[in-house]
N, C-alpha and C positions, 0 to 999 in steps of 0.2 A: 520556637518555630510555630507560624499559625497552622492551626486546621487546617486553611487552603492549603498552605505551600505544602503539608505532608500530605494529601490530596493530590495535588498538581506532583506532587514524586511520584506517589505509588503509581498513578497513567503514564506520566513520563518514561516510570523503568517498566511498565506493561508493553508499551510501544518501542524503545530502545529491544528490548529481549526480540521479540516480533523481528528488528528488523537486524539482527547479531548473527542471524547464518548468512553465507554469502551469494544463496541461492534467492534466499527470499530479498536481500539488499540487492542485486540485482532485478530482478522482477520488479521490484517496487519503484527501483532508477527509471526504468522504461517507460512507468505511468505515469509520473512527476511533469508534469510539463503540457503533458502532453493527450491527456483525458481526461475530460470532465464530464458531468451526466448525459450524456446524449449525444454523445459526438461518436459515429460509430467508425469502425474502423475499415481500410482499407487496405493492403497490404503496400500498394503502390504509393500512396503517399502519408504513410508513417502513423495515421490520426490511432483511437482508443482499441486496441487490440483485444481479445474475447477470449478469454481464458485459457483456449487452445494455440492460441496464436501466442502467448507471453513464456511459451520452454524452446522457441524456435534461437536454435543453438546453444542452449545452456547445456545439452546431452544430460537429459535427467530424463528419466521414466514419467508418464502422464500421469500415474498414482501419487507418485513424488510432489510432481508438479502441483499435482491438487492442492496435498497434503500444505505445501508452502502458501499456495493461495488463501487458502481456509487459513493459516494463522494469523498471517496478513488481515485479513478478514473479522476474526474474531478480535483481536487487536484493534479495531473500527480505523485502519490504515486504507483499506481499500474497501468499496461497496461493489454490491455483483447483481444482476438483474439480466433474468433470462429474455432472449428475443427468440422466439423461433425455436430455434434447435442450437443456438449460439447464445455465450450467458458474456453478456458485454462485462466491463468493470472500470471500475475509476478510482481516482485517490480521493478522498477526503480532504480537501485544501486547509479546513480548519484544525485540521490534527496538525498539520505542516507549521500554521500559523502557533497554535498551542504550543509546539515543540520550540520553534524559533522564540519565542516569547519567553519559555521555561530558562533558555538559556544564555536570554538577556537579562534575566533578572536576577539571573547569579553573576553576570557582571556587576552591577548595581549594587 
């Protein structure tokens, strides 16, 4: 096995771990699609939601809720950037890509 590919594992299973509780794979579902840097949110038509807006019906505590964002987070799955008093966030498309790639080429 090259350097790369035990490389591209050890992030692979950095990010799988990240997103293995069903709190944080949810949260991360919701931003998939549908956030990217700059697209702020609105509640009325669905666009990138602000940290506070991504536990609305999950029933988890806001410490909770942190807690899952910040792993997310640390994982380089999601990016956070404060506006105002509102800390927007978005997914990282190229972890998405990274990930889909990882697991094309163990079909291969």
């Amino acid at each position: 096995m090259s350097k790369y590919r035990t490389k591209n594992i050890d992030r692979t299973a950095e990010v799988l771990k990240a997103l293995g509780h069903p709190n944080r794979l949810r949260i991360f579902s919701r931003l998939v699609g549908c956030c990217e840097k700059g697209v702020t949110y609105d509640s009325c038509n669905g666009l990138c939601p602000c940290v506070g807006e991504l536990g609305k019906d999950l029933d988890i505590a806001a410490s909770t809720l942190s807690h899952h964002v910040n792993e997310l987070r640390r994982a380089g799955l999601i990016h956070m950037e404060r506006k105002g008093q509102k800390i927007e966030c978005w997914v990282d498309k190229k972890v998405l890509e990274d990930i889909s790639g990882f697991f094309a080429e163990l079909n291969n």
